[in-house]
C-alpha angles and dihedrals in degrees: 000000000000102000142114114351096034134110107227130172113269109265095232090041095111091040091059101040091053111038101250095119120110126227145181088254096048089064112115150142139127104279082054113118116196125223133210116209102210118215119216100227103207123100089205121005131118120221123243104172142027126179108178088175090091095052094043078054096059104090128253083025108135101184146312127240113218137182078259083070099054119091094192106029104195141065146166137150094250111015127005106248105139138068121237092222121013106221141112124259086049101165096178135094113275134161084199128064096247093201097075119086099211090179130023084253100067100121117217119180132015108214107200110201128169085246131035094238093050083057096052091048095048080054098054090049096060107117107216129179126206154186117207121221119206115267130259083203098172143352096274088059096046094044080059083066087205089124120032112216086206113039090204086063126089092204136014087242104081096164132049125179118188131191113189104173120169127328110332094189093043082050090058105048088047077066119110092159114039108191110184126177139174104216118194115198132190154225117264127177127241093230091186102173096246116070111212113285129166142189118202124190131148100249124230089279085047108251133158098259126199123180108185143128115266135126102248117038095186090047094050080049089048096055087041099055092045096057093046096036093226120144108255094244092064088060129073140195140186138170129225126191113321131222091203142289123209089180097297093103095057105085118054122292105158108344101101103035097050086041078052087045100055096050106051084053087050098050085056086049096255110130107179126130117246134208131216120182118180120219112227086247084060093039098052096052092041110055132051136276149224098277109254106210135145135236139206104202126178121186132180143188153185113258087252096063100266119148111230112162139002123192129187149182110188128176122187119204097239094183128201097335130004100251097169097333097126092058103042082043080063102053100050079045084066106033104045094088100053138252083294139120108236121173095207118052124170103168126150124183122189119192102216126203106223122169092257138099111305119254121226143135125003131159102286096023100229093326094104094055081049084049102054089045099048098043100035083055096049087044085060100040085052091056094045089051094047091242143147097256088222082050091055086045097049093038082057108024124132114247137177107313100017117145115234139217092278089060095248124097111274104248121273115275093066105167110161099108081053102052090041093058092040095055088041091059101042085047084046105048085041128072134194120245098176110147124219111304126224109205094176112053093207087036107063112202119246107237089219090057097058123094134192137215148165125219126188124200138164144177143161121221130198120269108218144001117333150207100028098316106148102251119202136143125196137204139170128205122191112204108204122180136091113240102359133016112283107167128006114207109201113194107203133164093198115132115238093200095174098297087101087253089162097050088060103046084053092051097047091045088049090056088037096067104027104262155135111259083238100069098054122099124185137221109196148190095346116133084199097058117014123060127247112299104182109223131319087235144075082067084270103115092095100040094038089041099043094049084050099044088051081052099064094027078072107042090049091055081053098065099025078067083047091058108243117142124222091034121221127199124177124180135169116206115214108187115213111298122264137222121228108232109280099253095231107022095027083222114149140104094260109173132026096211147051131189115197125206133160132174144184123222122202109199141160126207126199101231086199087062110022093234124137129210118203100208099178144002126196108201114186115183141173119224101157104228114017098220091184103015091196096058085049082064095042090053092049100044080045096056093044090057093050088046092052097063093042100053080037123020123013120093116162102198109209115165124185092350095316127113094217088179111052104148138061096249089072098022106077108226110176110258121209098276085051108068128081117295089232141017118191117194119204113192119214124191121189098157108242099229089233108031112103113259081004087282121146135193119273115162092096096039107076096046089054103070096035104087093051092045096048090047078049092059096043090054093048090052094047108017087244127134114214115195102176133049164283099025093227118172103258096051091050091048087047097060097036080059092047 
């Protein structure tokens, strides 16, 4: 029976490989009109003026959506503090003024055309008059308060997240060792394979349709629905394959602007369905990044290794518009001091809105900038005190019944003492036998100038929604036979956005009901005909799906015995409730799952070049219950490579509001001969008491430790601290020099 605990191949693996997958951008056919989504270009600048004549000129130009064409001019996930389209003569509802360009992305205006390049050229036609605004171009300059991003704010930090545990000045004078550090962290951009693409029609029962890649396929109907103040049912969204994801595709691209688009066409009597591809030079200016943001952090200690007080001021770059920034914001909160257990806590986090590109949701979701600060302190404070960095861990690590940062006891299931010991003894059983690295093919490296090292990091993120949302997750199965069950049909709106998402629900509802893998057959990421999902994001699909699909597994048994055929079940999974951080205290339980993860990283680095060489990674990482152990490896592997580019090779230039840099050719992703030279994943599996089959989430879980484990091998090898990445060449030359 080929259910849960098997690796079996990936249901859409044929399909990718060989081209067979369908997505947004594949659609075609002769009645198809393309669209161009127009950026505004300005960082600050309100418009004065718009003529579209000159773009409806242009021929093959259908017609151009403006603000004038959006009843309800505004959207977010979690306020509504952007306009859908930035332009004068708005008519519509919005909280926020809808004439003022806060980023170069805000898009202004969707020229639909019978060809891409009479769209474009449509595009390049509008006549638009502006008055620039001075620029909030970092944090340094918002937190100066002189220029407001948003006019309606008294201030640029517009969230402000507090912890106050125990007793901070007793904390203090407990310490014999003080470690303090100012971390900078920065963007980094999602490049998912699959640059944003959509496809919009009216349906047979005549809804706005939308196909299209996100992470949340309600939410996306939901957005829709509020700017063109339908009814959701009226709208409707479906996902086709999806070139990852990494939480870039979780805020809207092009949902609401092509929605916009179909129905204007269809008010005027067209109904033809219209394309729009963006270019990665588009996609890299339009969507969201990992927040840049920067963190004083002071930790102390007993002399024999006791932690005794932490202490922290964090700002995260919002950006233009919050997008997601108060939660990420609340994670890092809770994450900056460590998986440890401290009696005497003082951190306060602020989310700043800057003129840049706004920062969002990125695989660990603020959990990988509290990381580096957190582990790179500890690996200091473990150098100052003369100890094994795994001793101080396990001296301070948080266990079952600990009581957390926000004052309550973390949730059962806690594994960190496990996975720590689990990574230190695979780095430990295993050596590494890289040879000298030449990082320049012309410039060979000299083997006495290299130098060695071995860091060791670890950190536990959340698994699940957070802070009070409302979690829930949703699933259907259909049982269909006479005397005996022929064919399951399992209705699910999760996202499969490369994590192999779909393979395991399969798996869980096969095992669910009792059946081989073969006679299960799937229905997915349709709001008109699965059931709210919740994202594919937080690490929670399998924990929040499987729940779910056990759910429904069971309702429909219960009426199979009752004798329906086919046999329904629906059932909707709610997780234990959260609390939103006290807001002067940050007490509350605010999340109902951990996942726990640690690794240990082995580098070199050639002093006469500044390049560094990962040669191996041992991951290990609890998920409680590996479902498809295979995927388990190719989600770590995965992580580690992201990471990698991150701690290494990935610096998004923007200067005063602009992305200078928004193509590959200039953004550094790691190729194939850049990567570590071995990744070893060690699963761990502690069961999580309410995860289904004991399983917990783990996607998130092996990116957020490596840049503070790699800063910690390159320390080991040359005795130098580096608060601030990616370890780029220049920058490590620079303080070798220094």
């Amino acid at each position: 029976m080929n259910g849960v605990g098997r690796s079996v191949p990936r249901v859409d693996a044929v399909a990718k490989v060989t081209g067979a997958a369908r997505y947004p951008a594949d659609v075609a056919g002769p009645e198809l009109l393309h669209a161009k989504v127009v950026f505004s270009g300005r960082p600050h600048a309100r418009m004065v003026a718009m003529d579209v004549a000159p773009a409806l000129a242009v021929p093959g130009v259908v017609d151009v959506v403006t603000a004038a064409d959006v009843p309800v001019n505004e959207y977010g996930l979690t306020m509504f503090d952007q306009p859908v389209l930035v332009g004068v003569g708005a008519t519509g509802r919005s909280a926020v003024p809808s004439d003022v360009s806060r980023w170069e992305g805000d898009q202004i205006a969707v020229v639909i055309a019978e060809t891409p390049r009479a769209a474009a050229e449509g595009a390049a036609a509008l006549r638009v008059d502006w008055e620039d605004l001075p620029i909030v171009a970092d944090l340094e300059a918002a937190l100066r308060d002189e220029v407001l991003v948003h006019d309606e704010t008294a201030t640029n930090v517009y969230v402000h997240d507090r912890i106050r545990k125990g007793d901070i000045a007793a904390g203090w004078a407990q310490a014999d060792v003080v470690v303090e550090g100012t971390y900078r962290l920065p963007h980094q951009e999602h490049a998912f394979l699959q640059p944003e693409a959509a496809v919009s029609y009216l349906d047979t029962d005549g809804r706005v349709t939308v196909e299209i890649a996100g992470q949340w396929a309600h939410e996306d109907q939901a957005q829709i629905a509020h700017a063109l103040d339908l009814p959701p049912e009226q709208v409707r969204v479906i996902y086709t394959a999806i070139g990852g994801a990494f939480g870039g595709r979780e805020d809207m691209s092009l949902q609401i602007v092509m929605a916009l688009a179909t129905r204007k066409l269809a008010a005027r009597g067209i109904d033809r369905p219209i394309r729009c591809v963006w270019s990665r030079e588009e996609s890299i200016v339009g969507h969201h990044k990992r927040h840049r943001g920067l963190v004083h952090a002071k930790l102390g200690a007993t002399s024999d290794g006791t932690i005794v007080a932490v202490e922290a001021d964090a700002y995260l770059d919002a950006g233009a518009y919050n997008y997601t920034t108060n939660k990420v914001l609340g994670n890092l909160h809770l994450t900056v001091s460590g998986p440890y257990e401290i009696p005497n806590a003082r951190i306060d986090s602020y989310g700043v809105y800057t003129n840049a590109v706004p920062g969002g949701a990125f695989r660990g979701f603020g959990s990988p900038q509290g990381a580096f600060v957190a582990e790179n302190q500890m690996n200091k404070l473990a150098e100052v005190l003369g100890m094994d960095p795994v001793e101080l861990r396990m001296r301070n690590v948080i266990r079952e019944g600990s009581i957390g940062p926000t004052q309550v006891p973390f949730p059962p299931g806690v594994s960190m003492p496990e996975v720590i010991e689990a990574c230190a003894q695979a780095a430990a059983d295993g050596t590494d036998e890289a040879a000298a690295f030449s990082p320049i093919a012309s410039l060979p490296s000299v083997g006495a100038r290299i130098r060695r090292g071995r860091g060791f990091a670890c950190a536990f993120k959340n698994v699940g929604f957070s802070f009070g949302f409302p979690e829930r997750c949703e699933a259907t199965i259909e049982l269909h036979g006479d005397e005996e069950i022929e064919r399951v049909v399992l209705h699910h709106a999760g996202a499969d956005v490369g994590q192999g998402a779909h393979t395991v629900f399969r798996q869980m509802a096969a095992d669910a009901v009792g059946v081989d893998l073969d006679k299960v057959d799937t229905v997915y990421s349709d709001t008109a005909t699965t059931g709210d999902s919740g994202s594919a994001s937080a690490s929670r699909l399998t924990f929040m799906a499987g729940n779910a699909i056990l759910g429904a597994a069971e309702e429909a048994d219960k009426r199979w015995r009752d004798g329906d055929r086919p046999a329904v079940g629906e059932f909707r999974y709610v997780p234990p409730p959260t609390d939103p951080y006290d807001p002067d205290t940050g007490r509350g339980a605010i999340n109902f799952a951990y996942g726990y993860v640690a690794e240990a990283v082995d580098a070199a680095v050639d002093l006469d070049t500044g390049h560094i060489r990962v040669h191996r990674v041992v991951c290990a990482v609890d998920v409680g219950k590996a479902v498809n152990p295979k995927l388990v490896e190719g989600q770590v592997h995965g992580a580690v490579v992201q990471a990698h580019g991150y701690a290494l090779t990935e610096r998004l230039v923007v200067v005063d509001g602009r992305i200078v840099n928004p193509r590959l050719s200039g953004y550094l992703v790691p190729g194939a001969l850049d990567i570590p030279d071995r990744i070893e994943t060690v699963i761990v599996e502690h069961p999580d008491p309410r995860g289904p089959w004991g399983a917990r989430g783990m996607a998130e879980m092996p990116f957020i430790p490596y840049a503070p484990a790699v800063v910690a091998a390159i320390h080991d090898a040359t005795g130098i601290w580096f608060d601030e990445i990616p370890l780029t060449p220049d920058r490590v030359l620079a303080a070798l020099r220094a």
